[in-house]
TORKOL-4160 file (C-alpha; in steps of 0.2 Angstrom, whole numbers, padded with zeros to 4 digits, m for minus):
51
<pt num="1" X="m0054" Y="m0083" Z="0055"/>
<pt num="2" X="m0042" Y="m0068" Z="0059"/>
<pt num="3" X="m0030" Y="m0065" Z="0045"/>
<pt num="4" X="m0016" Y="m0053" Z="0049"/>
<pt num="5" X="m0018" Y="m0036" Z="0040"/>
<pt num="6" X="0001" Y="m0039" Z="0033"/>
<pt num="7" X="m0004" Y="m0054" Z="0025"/>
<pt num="8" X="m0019" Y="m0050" Z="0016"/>
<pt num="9" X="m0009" Y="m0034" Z="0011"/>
<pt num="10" X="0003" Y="m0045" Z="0003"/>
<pt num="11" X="m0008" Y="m0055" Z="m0003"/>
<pt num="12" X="m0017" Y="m0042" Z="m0012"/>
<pt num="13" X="m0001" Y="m0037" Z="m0020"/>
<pt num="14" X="0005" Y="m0051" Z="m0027"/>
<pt num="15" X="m0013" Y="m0056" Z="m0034"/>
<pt num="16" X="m0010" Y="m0038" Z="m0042"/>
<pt num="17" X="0006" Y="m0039" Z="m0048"/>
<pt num="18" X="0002" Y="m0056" Z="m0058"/>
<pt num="19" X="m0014" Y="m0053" Z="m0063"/>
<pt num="20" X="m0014" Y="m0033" Z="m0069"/>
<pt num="21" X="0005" Y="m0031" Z="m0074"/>
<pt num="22" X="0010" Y="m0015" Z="m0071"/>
<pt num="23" X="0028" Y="m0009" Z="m0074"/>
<pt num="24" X="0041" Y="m0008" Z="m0060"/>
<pt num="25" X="0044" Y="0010" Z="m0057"/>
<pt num="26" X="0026" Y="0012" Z="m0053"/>
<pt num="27" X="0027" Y="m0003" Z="m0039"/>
<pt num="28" X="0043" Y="0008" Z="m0034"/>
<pt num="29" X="0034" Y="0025" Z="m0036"/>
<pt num="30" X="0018" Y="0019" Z="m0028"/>
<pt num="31" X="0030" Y="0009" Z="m0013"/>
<pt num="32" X="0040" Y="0026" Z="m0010"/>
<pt num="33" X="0023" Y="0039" Z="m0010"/>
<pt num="34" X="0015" Y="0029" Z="0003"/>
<pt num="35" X="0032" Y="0026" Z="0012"/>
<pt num="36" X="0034" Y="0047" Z="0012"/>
<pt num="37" X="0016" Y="0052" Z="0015"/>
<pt num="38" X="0017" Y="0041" Z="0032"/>
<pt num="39" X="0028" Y="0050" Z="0039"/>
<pt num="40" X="0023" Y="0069" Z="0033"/>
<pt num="41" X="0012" Y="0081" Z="0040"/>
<pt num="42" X="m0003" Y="0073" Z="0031"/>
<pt num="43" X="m0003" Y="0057" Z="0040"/>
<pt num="44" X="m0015" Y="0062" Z="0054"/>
<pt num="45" X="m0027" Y="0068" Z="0042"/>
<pt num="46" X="m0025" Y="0053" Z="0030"/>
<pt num="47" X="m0026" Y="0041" Z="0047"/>
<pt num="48" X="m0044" Y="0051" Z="0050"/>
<pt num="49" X="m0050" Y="0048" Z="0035"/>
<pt num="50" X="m0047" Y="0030" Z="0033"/>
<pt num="51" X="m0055" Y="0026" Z="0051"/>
């Protein structure tokens, strides 16, 4: 079964956000880090390490 990475992503989060309940400004904080590290200087090295 191939599942689509988007999917299981959002999957993942939702299961998250109902089972460990973390406040909003860190989804919104966590959301925007990850939105600004993609496209800095970084994301090549962070791309590296993640393969």
């Amino acid at each position: 079964m191939d599942v689509p990475l988007w999917f299981a992503l959002l999957v993942v989060g939702v299961l998250g956000i109902k089972l460990i309940r973390p406040p909003w400004w860190l989804i919104g904080v966590l959301l925007l880090g990850g939105f600004l590290l993609a496209d800095s200087i970084l994301a090549p090295v962070i791309d590296t390490a993640l393969k």
